[in-house]
N, C-alpha and C positions, 0 to 999 in steps of 0.2 A: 478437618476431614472433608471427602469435597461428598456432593450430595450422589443421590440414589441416580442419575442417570448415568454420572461420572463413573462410581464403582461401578454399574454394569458394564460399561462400556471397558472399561480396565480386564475385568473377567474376561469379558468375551476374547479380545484382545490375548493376554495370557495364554488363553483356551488354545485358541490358534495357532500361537508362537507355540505355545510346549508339543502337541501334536505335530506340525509341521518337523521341530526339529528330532521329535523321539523318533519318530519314525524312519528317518532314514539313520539315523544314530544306531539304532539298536541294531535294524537289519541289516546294516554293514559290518556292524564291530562280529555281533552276535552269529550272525546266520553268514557271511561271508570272511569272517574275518579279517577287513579291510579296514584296521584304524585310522589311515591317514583319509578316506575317503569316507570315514565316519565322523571322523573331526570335522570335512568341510561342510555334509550335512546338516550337521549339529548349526556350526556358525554362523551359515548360512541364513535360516531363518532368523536368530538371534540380532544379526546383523540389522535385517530390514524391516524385520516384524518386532525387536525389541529396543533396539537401540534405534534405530532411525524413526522418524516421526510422520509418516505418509499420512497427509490426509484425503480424506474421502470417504464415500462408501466403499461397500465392500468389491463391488466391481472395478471401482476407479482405483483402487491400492490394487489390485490384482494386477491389473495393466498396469498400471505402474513396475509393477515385481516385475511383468515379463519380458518389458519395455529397457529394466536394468540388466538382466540377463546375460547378453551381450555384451556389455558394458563391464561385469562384477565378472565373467569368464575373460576380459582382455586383460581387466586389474592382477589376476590371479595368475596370470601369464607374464606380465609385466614383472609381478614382484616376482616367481619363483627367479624368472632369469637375473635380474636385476639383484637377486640375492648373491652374486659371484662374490661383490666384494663390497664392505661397509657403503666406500664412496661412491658408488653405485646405484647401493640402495637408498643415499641419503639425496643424492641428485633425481634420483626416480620420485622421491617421497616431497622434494619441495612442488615439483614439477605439478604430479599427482594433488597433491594436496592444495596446491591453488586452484588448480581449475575446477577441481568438487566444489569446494566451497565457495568456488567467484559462480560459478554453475547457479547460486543463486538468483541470482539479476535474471533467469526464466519463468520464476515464477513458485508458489508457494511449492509444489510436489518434488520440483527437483533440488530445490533447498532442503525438502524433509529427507529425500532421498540420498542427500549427498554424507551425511555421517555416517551412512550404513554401506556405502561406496566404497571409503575410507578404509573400514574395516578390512575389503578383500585386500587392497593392495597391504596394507597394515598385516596381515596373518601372514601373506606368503612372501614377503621381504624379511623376515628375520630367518633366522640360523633354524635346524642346517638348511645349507645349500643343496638343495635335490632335485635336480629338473627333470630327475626319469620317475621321481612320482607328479608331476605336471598331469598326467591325465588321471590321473586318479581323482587328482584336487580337481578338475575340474570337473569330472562325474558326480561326485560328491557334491559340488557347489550346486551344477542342474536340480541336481535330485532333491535336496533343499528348500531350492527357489521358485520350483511347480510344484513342490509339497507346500509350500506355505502360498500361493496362487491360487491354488484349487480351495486352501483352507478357508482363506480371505473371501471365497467366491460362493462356498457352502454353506460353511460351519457356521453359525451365527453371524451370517454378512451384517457390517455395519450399514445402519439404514444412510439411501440417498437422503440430502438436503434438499431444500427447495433451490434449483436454479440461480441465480442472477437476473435470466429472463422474467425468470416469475416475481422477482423481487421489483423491476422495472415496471413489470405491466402494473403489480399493483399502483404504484407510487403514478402511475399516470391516469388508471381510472382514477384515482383523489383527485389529482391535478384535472380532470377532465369535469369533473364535477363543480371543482372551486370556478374554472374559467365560465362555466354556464353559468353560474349564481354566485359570485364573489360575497357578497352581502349576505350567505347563509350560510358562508363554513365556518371554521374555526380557524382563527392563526395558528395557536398550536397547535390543534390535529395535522396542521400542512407542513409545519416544521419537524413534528414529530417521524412524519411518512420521511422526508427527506434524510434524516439522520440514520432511518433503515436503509438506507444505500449507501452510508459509508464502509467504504472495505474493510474498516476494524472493524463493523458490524455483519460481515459476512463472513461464513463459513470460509475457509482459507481454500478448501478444494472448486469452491465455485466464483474466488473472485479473478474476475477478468483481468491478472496479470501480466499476462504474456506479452511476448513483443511481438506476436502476428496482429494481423489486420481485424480480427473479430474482437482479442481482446481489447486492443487497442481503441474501436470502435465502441464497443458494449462501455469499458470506463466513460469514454467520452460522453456518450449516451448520458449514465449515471450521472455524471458532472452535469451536465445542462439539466437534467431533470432537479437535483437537487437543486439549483440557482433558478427552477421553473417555480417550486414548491418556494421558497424563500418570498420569491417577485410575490407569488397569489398572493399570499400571508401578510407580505407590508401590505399589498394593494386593499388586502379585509382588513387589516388595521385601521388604513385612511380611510375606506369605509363610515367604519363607526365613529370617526373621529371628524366626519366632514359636516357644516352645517346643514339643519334639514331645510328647504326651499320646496314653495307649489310649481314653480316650473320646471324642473327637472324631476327624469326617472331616470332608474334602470343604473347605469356604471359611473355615472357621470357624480348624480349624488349632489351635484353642486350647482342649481341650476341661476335663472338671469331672476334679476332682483325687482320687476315686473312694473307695472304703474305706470311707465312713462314711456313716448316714442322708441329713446333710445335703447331703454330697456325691453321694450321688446324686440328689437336689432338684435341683442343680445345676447336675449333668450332664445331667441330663432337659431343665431350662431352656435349656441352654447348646444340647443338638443341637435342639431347638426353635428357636431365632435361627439356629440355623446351615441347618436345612433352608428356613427364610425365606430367609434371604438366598441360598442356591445358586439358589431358586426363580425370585425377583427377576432373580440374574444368569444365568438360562435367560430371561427373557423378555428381555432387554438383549441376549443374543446376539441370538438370533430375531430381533429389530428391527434388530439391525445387518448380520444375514446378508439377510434380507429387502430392505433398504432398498439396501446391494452390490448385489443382484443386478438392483434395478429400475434402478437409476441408470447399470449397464453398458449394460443393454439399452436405455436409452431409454422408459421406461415408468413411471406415476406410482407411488411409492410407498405402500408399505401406509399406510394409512388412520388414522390415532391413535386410540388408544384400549386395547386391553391390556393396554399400560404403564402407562397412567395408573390403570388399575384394580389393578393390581399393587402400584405402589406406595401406592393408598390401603389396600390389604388390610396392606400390609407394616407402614405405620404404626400400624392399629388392634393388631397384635398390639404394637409397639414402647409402644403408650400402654396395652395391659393386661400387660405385663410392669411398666410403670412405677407402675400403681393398684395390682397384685395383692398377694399374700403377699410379705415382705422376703425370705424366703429363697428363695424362685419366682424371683427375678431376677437373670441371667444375671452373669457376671465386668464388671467397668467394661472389660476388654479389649473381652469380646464384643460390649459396646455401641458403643464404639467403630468396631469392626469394622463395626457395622451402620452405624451412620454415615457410614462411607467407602464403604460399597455404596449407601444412599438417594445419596449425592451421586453415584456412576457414573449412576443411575439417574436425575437431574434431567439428565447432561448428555446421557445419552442423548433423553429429552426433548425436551429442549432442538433436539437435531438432527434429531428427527424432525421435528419442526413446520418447522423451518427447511427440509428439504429437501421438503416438503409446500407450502410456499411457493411455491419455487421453483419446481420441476417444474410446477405449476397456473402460476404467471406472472401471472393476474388480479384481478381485487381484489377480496379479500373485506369481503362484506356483514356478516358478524359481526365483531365482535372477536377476535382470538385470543390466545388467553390463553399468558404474561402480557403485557397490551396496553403496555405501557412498553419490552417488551424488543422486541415485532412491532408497532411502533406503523403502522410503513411497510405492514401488509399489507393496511390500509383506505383507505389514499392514493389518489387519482389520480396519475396519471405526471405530470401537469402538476405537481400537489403538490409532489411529490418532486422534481421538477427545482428547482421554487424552494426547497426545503429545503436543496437540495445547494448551491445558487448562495449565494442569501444568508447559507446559515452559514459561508461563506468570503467574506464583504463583511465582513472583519474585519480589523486590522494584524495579529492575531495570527496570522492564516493565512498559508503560504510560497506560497502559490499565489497570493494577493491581493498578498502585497511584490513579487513575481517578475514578475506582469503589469504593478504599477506600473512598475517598474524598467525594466522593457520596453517600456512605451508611453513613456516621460521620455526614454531614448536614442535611441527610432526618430526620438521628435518634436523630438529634438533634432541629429540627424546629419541629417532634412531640411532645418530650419529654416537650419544651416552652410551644405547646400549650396546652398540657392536664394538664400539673401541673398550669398553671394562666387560663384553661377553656378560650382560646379566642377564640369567637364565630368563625364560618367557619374556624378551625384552618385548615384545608384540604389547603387553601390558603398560608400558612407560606410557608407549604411543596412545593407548585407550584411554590411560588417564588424561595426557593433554589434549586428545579428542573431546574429552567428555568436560575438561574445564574449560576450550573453544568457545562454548555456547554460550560462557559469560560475556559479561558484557564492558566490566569495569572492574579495574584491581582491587576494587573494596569488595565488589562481587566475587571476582577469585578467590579471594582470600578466604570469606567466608564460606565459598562453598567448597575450599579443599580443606577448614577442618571438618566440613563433616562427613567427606568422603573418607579420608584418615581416619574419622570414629568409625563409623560405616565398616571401612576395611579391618581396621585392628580388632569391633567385636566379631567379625565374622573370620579372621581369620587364626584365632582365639578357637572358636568352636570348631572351623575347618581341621583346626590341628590335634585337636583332641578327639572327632571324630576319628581322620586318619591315624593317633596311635592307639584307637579300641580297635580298630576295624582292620590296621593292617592290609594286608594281600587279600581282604575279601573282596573279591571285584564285584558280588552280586550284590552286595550290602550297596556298594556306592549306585550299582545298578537300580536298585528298588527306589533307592533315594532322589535319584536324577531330575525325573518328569516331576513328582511332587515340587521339589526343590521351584525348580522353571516355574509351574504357576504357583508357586508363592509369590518368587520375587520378580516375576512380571506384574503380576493381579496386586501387592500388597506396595510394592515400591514406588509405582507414579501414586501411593494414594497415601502414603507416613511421609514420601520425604527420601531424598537421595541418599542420607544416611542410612534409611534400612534397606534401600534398595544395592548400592554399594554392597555390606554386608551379606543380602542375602545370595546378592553375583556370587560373590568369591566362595560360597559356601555349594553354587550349582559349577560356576569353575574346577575349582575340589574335584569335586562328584565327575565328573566328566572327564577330567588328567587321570586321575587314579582307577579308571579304569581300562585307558591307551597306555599306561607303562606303568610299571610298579612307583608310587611314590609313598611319600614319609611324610611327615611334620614340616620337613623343610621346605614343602612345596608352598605354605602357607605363609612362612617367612620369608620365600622370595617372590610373595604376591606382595607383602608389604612392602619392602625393600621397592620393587618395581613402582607401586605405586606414591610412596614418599617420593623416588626420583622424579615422576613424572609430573606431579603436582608442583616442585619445584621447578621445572622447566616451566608448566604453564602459568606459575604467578610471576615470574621474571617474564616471559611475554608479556603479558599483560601489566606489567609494570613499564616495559621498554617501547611494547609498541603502539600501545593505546591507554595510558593510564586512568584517563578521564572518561571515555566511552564515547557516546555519540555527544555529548554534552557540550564539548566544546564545539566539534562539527557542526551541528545544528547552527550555534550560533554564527559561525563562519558562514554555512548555505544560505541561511537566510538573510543575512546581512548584501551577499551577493545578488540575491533575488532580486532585493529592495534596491538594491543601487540599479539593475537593471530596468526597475518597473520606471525609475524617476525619467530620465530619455522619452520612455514609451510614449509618457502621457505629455509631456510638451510637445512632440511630436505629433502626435495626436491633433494635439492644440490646432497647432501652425496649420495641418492641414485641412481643419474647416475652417481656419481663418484666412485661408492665403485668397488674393484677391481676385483669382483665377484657378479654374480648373486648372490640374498639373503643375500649377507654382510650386508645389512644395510635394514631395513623393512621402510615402506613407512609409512609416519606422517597422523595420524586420522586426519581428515577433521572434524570430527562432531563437536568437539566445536568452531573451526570457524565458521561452516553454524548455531548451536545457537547462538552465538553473530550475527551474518549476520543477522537473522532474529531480535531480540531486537535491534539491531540499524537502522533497518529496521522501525520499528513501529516509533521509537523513531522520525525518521528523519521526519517520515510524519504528528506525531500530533505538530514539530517546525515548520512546512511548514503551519498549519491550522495555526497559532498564526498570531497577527497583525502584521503590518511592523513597528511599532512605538518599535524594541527591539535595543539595545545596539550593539554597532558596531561587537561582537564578531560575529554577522550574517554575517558578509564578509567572513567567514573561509568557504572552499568548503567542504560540510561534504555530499553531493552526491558523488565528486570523491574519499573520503574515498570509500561510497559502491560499486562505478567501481573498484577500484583497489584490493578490497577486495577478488570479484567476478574474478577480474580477478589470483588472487593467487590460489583460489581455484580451476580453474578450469585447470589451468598450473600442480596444485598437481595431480590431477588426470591422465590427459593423457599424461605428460612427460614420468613418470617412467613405466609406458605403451608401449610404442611404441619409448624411446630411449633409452634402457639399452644398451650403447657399448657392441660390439664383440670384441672390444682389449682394452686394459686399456689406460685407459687415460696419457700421459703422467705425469709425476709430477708436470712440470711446469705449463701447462695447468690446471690439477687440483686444483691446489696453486691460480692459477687466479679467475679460479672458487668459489673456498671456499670464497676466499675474496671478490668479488664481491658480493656474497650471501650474508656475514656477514654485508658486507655493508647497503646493502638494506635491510636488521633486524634491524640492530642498527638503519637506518634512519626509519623505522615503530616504534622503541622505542621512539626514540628524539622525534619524532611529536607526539606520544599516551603521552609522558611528557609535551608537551608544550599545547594540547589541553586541558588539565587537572588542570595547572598551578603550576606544581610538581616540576620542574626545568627549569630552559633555558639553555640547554646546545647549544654551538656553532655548526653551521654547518658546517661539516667535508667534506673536498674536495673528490668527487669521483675519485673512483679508473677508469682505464681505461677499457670502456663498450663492447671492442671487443678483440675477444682472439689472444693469442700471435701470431707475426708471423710463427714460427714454431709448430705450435700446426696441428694435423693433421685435416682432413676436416670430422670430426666426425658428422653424425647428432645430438648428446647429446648434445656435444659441441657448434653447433649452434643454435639450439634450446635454450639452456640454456642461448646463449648471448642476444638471441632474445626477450628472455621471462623477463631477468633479469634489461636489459636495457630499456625495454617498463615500467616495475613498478618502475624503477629510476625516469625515465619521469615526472610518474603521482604522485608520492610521493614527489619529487620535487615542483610543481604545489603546491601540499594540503599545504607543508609547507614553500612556498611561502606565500597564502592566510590564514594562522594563523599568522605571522610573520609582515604582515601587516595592520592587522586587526585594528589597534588602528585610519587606515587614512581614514577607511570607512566611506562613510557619508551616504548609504542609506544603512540599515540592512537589508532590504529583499534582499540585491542584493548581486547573486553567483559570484564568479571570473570566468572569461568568459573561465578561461582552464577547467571548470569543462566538459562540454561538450565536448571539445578538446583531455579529456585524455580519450574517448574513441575510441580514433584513436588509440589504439594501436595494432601493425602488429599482434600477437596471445597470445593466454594466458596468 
């Protein structure tokens, strides 16, 4: 039973749908005598206040309702004409029925709104054919869908969530805090803030899905912030774990070892990086107290720029510590250290630009740099819409298998019912609408016995009401409105089975009193919906039997092959021996796989937990580690091109190190897939040669390369053991863990 916020939340809901739909029900049937335009009333509400799943408050479902309007009056138009002849209606219903449900890919509302979409064209595609009551059906549908608009907007409006905005600002006051005083927060309180930004963890009407420029932006935002909060978090781990020393303070932590000439060289070098870096992470706060506090209030964020001078200044001292005198130059710790502050300080970066994005919403005329990562901020909306549409016009997208699957069952439980004429066939269709939202033929299965229990006790008592009650139309009248908030309010909170049931018994109530009916009206709910349950487990046995399960494995396998490239690439271009020797590796087909592994990984996350041990494998730190290559691509070869060449040996290190860490994204993209099993290959060593000079590229690159060892490690770790897993919803606990990594 779920708890006391859920049952209210169902009531009110109920509350709304039953009003919405009595009311124009009654005063059409009743007071004008228009049952066909009392039926689309009725439906109407039911459609998008009971059956579809709109989130939001009460204001955002409204506009949603009124926003569909248009849309559920062309549906209804569509189906009556379309209703001339079966093959008509089944060519209208595949049509229709994909683009609802591919209509996903915009974002949570029009995903919720899309089964209740379904419905119109679903109602006025079956038999009879009558286009000269068209206008009625669609006064009827109006009256309906600003009845139940107005309710959403009055009647017990469900309360606003908090923003996304507001969930950001918080997550950067933490962050702003940690950056001023790294040495007095908490790691997990920083990990904890972070993981309140993931979109599972956000109300689904306010996570920035969309394929416009804000949404797009605002995620992006999210992303950097969380990988802001991760950076703090290792950096107060190193903290506590660095030795304590009299000559150093403050970030550094690690100061020179004192007593002797050289040691105080040092030590002079050492609180030099170290007043860099506290500097750095004084403008990292600043920018993240700043940017809290505009995005609380509503107001555009400070302006870029800064930072970006900040950290050019930070680097020129980081490449004259590098050219200068050997003993001038600070401990390999402290470089280090510096390292893990330049990388807080790209993601900071990173999030400035992104919530600068956002917040403006319009398109910008320059580029913004880096134009691979904000390629969206030049687009047109139109752009962007076809961006979003067509890079899910692919098998490999769950949104594109899901709309098929969708339009194959509707146009197939029509095509049943017109050619054998089963009476109400609109109902075949309901039921493989309503088994659509599974996920997995095991899931099908199970959920159509208990829509068949569902249906059979309800249509059980439908039928025995209709033979006490006969031709009293006031009896099924009385009964009606109760009927509706029972089984809205009682059904999302027992279980689809009583909800099923208590349908077909407000169904009943509402046929028997638009035309005289019998007992038999109840046996061709069953009949209807035996057929349609059986179209939609043969779907779902034919065109997705496994679910997103095997997908996943496939997206991510692709991801991973594409990361390996990146990062040699990567390589080559701080090692080439010359500016411009080597041109920097596209990003873009990582960030489309990034996003289809993306989808992929959250319609695996909807499925039950009843799936096969392979759910042990961490296919989230695939998308950290993934996130994390791409963003290493970007602002390495940016801001560490050596001023002297890399030695040979050093370089020699490097390459291999790199190749490593490709070869191990190939091994794991083979073994997630079940391609080969090749053995795991002993790593090479993670830090560079002794004599290799104290090159920022160099550091950076050990830093960066060693951190995606880490988390590749981990992932095929948890593939590799996957056969001893006994609970399939449950992640390996490094999935979390490998977003401790020091920077990109």
């Amino acid at each position: 039973m779920s708890g006391a916020p859920d049952r209210k939340a169902a009531l009110h809901r109920a509350l709304r749908v039953t009003v919405a739909a009595s009311a124009g029900f009654y005063a059409y049937l009743y007071g004008l005598d228009k049952p066909v335009m009392a039926l689309y009333a009725l439906f109407g509400p039911v459609a998008l206040g009971g059956l579809a799943s709109i989130p939001g408050s009460g204001r955002q479902r409204a506009t949603v309702i009124l926003k569909s309007l248009p849309v559920g009056l062309l549906l209804v138009t569509l189906g009556t004409t379309l209703a001339v002849t079966t093959w008509a209606a089944v060519l209208g219903m595949l049509v229709i029925g994909f683009c609802l449900a591919f209509a996903a890919v915009a974002g949570p509302r029009a995903a919720g709104a899309g089964p209740g979409l379904q419905l119109f064209y679903i109602l006025a595609c079956v038999p009879p054919y009558a286009p000269d009551t068209l206008g009625l059906r669609l006064t009827g549908l109006t009256t309906g869908l600003l009845a139940l608009a107005a309710c959403e907007f009055f009647l017990l409006p469900a309360p606003a969530a908090a923003p996304y905005r507001a969930r950001l600002a918080e997550a950067l006051a933490i962050a702003a805090g940690a950056a001023a005083d790294p040495s007095a927060v908490s790691p997990g309180g920083l990990r904890d803030a972070g993981r309140r930004l993931r979109l599972s963890d956000v109300p689904e009407a306010e996570r920035p899905a969309g394929p416009g420029r804000r949404d797009r932006a605002l995620s992006q935002a999210g992303s950097a912030t969380r990988r802001l909060l991760e950076q703090l978090a290792h950096f107060a781990d190193a903290l506590a774990h660095a030795p304590r020393t009299g000559g150093a303070s403050g970030t550094g932590g690690a100061g020179g070892t004192g007593g002797t000439g050289g040691a105080a060289v040092e030590s002079s070098a050492t609180e030099r990086a170290q007043a860099a870096s506290d500097a750095l992470l004084a403008q990292v706060s600043a920018l993240c107290g700043a940017t809290a506090v505009a995005l609380r209030d509503g107001r555009m964020p400070p302006k870029p720029g800064p930072l970006h001078d900040a950290v050019v200044d930070f680097q020129t001292l980081r490449l004259d510590q590098a050219t200068g005198p050997p003993d001038a130059v600070p401990p390999v710790r402290v470089l280090r250290r510096q390292s893990a502050v330049l990388g807080i300080a790209e993601s900071a970066r990173i999030m400035e630009t992104a919530t600068q994005v956002g917040a403006d919403g319009r398109r910008q005329t320059e580029p913004v740099p880096p134009p691979e990562l904000f390629w969206y901020a030049g687009r047109s909306t139109a752009q962007l819409w076809a961006k979003r549409l067509f890079g899910h016009m692919t098998l490999r997208s769950v949104q594109f298998q899901n709309a098929v699957r969708t339009a194959l069952g509707l146009g197939a439980a029509r095509l049943v019912a017109g050619s054998f004429d089963l009476p109400h066939g609109f109902w075949v269709m309901l039921a493989v609408l309503t088994l659509g939202r599974t996920t997995t033929v095991g899931q099908t299965w199970g959920t159509v016995r208990k829509v068949l229990a569902g249906n059979l006790v309800g249509a059980v008592v439908a039928g025995a009401l209709l033979i006490a009650f006969g031709k009293h139309t006031e009896a099924y009248a009385v009964m009606l409105a109760p009927g509706m908030l029972a089984a809205f309010a009682l059904g999302p909170l027992l279980g689809i089975a009583w909800a099923q049931g208590m349908f077909t018994l407000v169904v009943a109530s509402a046929f028997a009193q638009i035309a005289p009916a019998s007992w038999e009206l109840a046996g061709a709910r069953i009949l209807d919906i035996v057929t349609g349950s059986v179209i939609g487990l043969l779907c779902g046995l034919l065109a997705w039997p496994a679910g997103a399960r095997r997908e996943v494995r496939r997206t991510m396998a692709a991801l991973l092959r594409c990361c390996g490239p990146l990062v040699t690439g990567t390589a080559d271009v701080l090692l080439a021996p010359r500016r411009g020797a080597a041109s920097p590796p596209s990003t873009l087909p990582t960030l489309h796989r990034l996003r289809l592994a993306e989808a992929a990984y959250a319609q695996y996350r909807s499925e039950p937990a009843a799936t096969p041990a392979a759910a042990r494998a961490d296919w989230q730190a695939v998308l950290i580690a993934a996130n994390h290559v791409l963003i290493g691509a970007q602002w390495l070869p940016r801001f560490d091109l050596p001023v002297v060449t890399v030695p040979p040996a050093a370089a020699a290190w490097a390459r291999e190190a790199a190749a490593h860490v490709a070869a191990t994204a190939d091994r794991i993209a083979a073994l997630a897939t079940d391609d080969r099993r090749s053995p795991r290959a002993p790593d090479p060593p993670f830090t560079t040669p002794d004599d290799a000079p104290p090159l920022p590229a160099l550091i950076d690159l050990e830093t960066w390369l060693r951190s995606l060892n880490a988390q590749l490690g981990r992932i095929e770790d948890s593939l590799r053991d996957m056969e001893h897993a006994t609970d399939p919803a449950t992640v390996r606990p490094g999935g979390q863990g490998s977003e401790g990594a020091p920077h990109a």
